[in-house]
C-alpha positions in Angstrom: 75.7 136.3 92.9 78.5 133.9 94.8 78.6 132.3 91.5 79.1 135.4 89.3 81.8 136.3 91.9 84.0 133.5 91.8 84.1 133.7 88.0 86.2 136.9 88.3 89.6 137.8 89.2 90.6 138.3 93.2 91.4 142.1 91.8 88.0 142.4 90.9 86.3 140.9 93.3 88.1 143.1 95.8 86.9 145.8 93.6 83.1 144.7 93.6 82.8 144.7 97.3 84.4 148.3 97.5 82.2 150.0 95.3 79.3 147.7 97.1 80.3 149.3 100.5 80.6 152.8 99.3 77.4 152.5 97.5 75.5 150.9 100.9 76.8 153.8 103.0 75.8 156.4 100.1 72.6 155.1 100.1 72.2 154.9 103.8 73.2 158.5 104.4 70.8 159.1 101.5 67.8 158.0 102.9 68.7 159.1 106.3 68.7 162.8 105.0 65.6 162.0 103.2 63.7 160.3 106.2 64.3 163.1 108.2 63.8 166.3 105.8 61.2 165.0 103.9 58.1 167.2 103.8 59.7 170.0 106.1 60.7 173.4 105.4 63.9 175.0 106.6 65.8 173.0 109.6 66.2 175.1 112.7 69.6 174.7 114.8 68.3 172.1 117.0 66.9 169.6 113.8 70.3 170.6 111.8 72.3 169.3 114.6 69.6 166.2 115.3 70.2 165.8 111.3 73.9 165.3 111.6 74.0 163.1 114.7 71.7 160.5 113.1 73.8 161.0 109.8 76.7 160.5 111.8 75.3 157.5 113.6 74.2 155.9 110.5 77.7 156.4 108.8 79.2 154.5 112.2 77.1 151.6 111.9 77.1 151.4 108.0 81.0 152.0 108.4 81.5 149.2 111.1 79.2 146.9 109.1 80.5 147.1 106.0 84.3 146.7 107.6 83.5 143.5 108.6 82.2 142.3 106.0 85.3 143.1 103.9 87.1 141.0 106.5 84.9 138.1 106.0 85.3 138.1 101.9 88.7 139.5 102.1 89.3 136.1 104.4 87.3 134.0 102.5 89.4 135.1 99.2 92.7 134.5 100.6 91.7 131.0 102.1 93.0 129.0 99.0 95.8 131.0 99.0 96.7 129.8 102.7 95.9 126.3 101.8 98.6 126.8 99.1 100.9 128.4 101.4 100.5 125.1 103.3 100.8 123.0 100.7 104.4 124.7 99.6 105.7 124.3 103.2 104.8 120.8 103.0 106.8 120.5 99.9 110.1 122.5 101.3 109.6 119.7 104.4 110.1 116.9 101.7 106.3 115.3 102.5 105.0 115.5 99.3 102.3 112.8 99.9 100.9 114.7 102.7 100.2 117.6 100.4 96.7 117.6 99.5 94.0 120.6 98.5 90.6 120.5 99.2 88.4 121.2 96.2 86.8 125.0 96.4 85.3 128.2 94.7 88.5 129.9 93.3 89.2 133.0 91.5 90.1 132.8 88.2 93.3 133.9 88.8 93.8 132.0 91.9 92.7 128.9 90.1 95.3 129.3 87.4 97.1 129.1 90.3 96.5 126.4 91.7 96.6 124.8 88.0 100.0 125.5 87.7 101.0 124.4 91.3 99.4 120.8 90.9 101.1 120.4 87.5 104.1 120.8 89.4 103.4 119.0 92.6 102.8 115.7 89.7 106.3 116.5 88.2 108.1 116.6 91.7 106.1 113.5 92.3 107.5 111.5 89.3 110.8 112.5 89.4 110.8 112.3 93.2 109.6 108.6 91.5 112.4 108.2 88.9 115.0 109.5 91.7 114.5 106.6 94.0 114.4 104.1 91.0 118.0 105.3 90.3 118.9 105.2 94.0 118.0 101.6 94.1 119.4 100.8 90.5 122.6 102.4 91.9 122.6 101.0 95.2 121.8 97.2 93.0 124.7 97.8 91.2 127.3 98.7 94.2 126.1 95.2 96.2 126.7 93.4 92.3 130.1 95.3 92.1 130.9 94.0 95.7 130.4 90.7 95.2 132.0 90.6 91.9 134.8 91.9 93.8 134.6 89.5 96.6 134.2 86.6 94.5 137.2 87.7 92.5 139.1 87.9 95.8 138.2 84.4 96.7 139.0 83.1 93.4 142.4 84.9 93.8 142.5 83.1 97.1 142.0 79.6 96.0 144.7 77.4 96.3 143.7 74.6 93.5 141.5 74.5 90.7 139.1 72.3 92.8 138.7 75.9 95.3 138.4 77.9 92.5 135.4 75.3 90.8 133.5 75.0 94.7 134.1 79.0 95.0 132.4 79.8 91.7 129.7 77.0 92.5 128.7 78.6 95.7 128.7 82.4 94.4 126.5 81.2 91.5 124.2 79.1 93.8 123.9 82.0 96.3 123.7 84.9 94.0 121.1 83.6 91.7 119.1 81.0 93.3 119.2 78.0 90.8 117.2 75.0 91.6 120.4 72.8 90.7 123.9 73.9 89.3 126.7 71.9 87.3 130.2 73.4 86.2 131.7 71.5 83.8 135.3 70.5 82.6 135.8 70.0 78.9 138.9 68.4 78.2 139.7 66.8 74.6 142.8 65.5 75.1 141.8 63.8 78.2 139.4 60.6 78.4 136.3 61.0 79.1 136.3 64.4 77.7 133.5 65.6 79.6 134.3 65.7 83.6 132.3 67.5 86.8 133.8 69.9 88.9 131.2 71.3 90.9 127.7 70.4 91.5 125.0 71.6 93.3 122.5 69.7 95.4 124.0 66.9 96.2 121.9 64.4 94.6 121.7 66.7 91.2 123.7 64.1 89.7 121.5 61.2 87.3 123.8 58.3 88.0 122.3 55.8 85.4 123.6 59.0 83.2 127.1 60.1 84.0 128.1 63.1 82.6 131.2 61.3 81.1 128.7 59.5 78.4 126.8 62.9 77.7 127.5 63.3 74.0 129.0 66.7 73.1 127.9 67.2 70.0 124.1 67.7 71.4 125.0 70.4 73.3 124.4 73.7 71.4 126.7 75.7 73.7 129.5 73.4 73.1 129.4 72.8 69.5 128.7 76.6 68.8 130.7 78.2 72.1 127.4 80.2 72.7 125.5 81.1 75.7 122.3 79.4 75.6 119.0 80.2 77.4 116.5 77.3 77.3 113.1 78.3 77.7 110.7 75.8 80.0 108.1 76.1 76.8 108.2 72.7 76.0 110.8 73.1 73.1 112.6 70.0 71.8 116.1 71.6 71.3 117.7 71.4 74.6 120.9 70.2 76.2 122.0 66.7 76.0 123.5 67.1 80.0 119.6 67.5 80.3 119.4 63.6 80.8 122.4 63.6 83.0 120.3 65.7 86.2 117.4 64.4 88.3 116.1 67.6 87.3 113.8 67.4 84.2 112.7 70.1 81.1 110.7 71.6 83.2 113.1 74.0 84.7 114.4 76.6 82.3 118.5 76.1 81.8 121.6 78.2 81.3 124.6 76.7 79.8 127.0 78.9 79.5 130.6 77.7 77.7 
């Protein structure tokens, strides 16, 4: 019977228990006139009036009966729609993690309900989700655009070109983390060609391999003025400054001209 119940509407399960507590209080009154005429000729005065009293009685206790139990369904009905309530204040409060619906018997109609409310608890969920990604994408940006700008300041600042080499060393080295970092000065009309302005760590440098004797035309990034990325996959195309670090292939490199 519960189960037949749930599988209808709230309107018609509303309905159901109507008609079932008109129909108990019928039938009570029913018998009750039945009980007490039953094999008995005319009433007198006296059993009249006795007749209506226990009617009356009957219809009080069938009356007050069934009026609590249409509190008790009517209760039990509008549960899920009170956990929903709940659920929705949550959501105006921002907390949508803490929203969360125990599993229940549902009207049909209440359970399309609840369908339609959970598909859009998931969609305030992601973008709450995609929201914060761009937050942080923004806010990554702004601290990259701040140091850019900063950096730019300090290279404004720089007295010399030795400043500006040390400045661009440092911002590189701090910004990116590199396990060792060389700028470079390429010079053709200047012997050796091939000169270091700015190193990083200190002992970066392969001194049985200056820089100076690096040969230039090994170097993909000078010979095609190209940005080079070279993988730590064992490949046998890399730099020539490669033998010039105490660093070896094992560390991918970036040369950029």
């Amino acid at each position: 019977m519960r189960h037949f119940l749930f599988q209808k509407s709230l309107h018609t399960q509303l309905l159901l228990l109507a008609i079932g507590c008109v129909g108990v209080t019928a039938g009570v009154a029913l018998l009750v006139v039945v009980y007490d005429t039953w094999g008995m000729g005319a009433l007198s005065g006296v059993d009249s009036h006795i007749l209506r009293l226990r009617l009356l009685a009957m219809l009080a206790i069938c009356a007050s009966a069934c009026l609590a139990l249409l509190s008790t369904s009517i209760n039990r009905m509008l549960r899920p729609l009170y956990r929903l309530r709940d659920a929705m204040w949550h959501i105006s409060e921002g907390r949508l993690d803490a929203v969360a619906i125990e599993p229940t018997a549902y009207a049909t109609d209440v359970l399309g309900l609840k369908r339609t409310f959970d598909r859009m608890l998931v969609q305030l969920q992601q973008a709450r989700g995609a929201s914060e990604q761009s937050k942080l994408g923004v806010a990554a940006r702004k601290r990259t655009v701040d140091r850019l700008l900063e950096f730019s300041q300090n290279i404004q600042g720089a007295g010399k070109a030795e400043q500006a080499f040390a400045t661009l060393s440092h911002f590189l080295q701090t910004e990116l983390g590199l396990a060792g970092l060389i700028v470079l000065t390429n010079t053709p009309d200047v012997t050796p060609e091939i000169s270091v302005s700015a190193s990083y760590p200190a002992n970066l440098l392969n001194k049985e391999r200056p820089v100076a004797e690096m040969e230039t035309a090994l170097c993909p990034c000078l010979r095609q003025h190209l940005p080079r990325n070279f993988r730590a996959d064992g490949s046998p195309v890399r730099c020539s400054l490669d033998a010039c670090m105490t660093l070896d292939a094992s560390y991918p490199a970036y040369c950029i001209p």
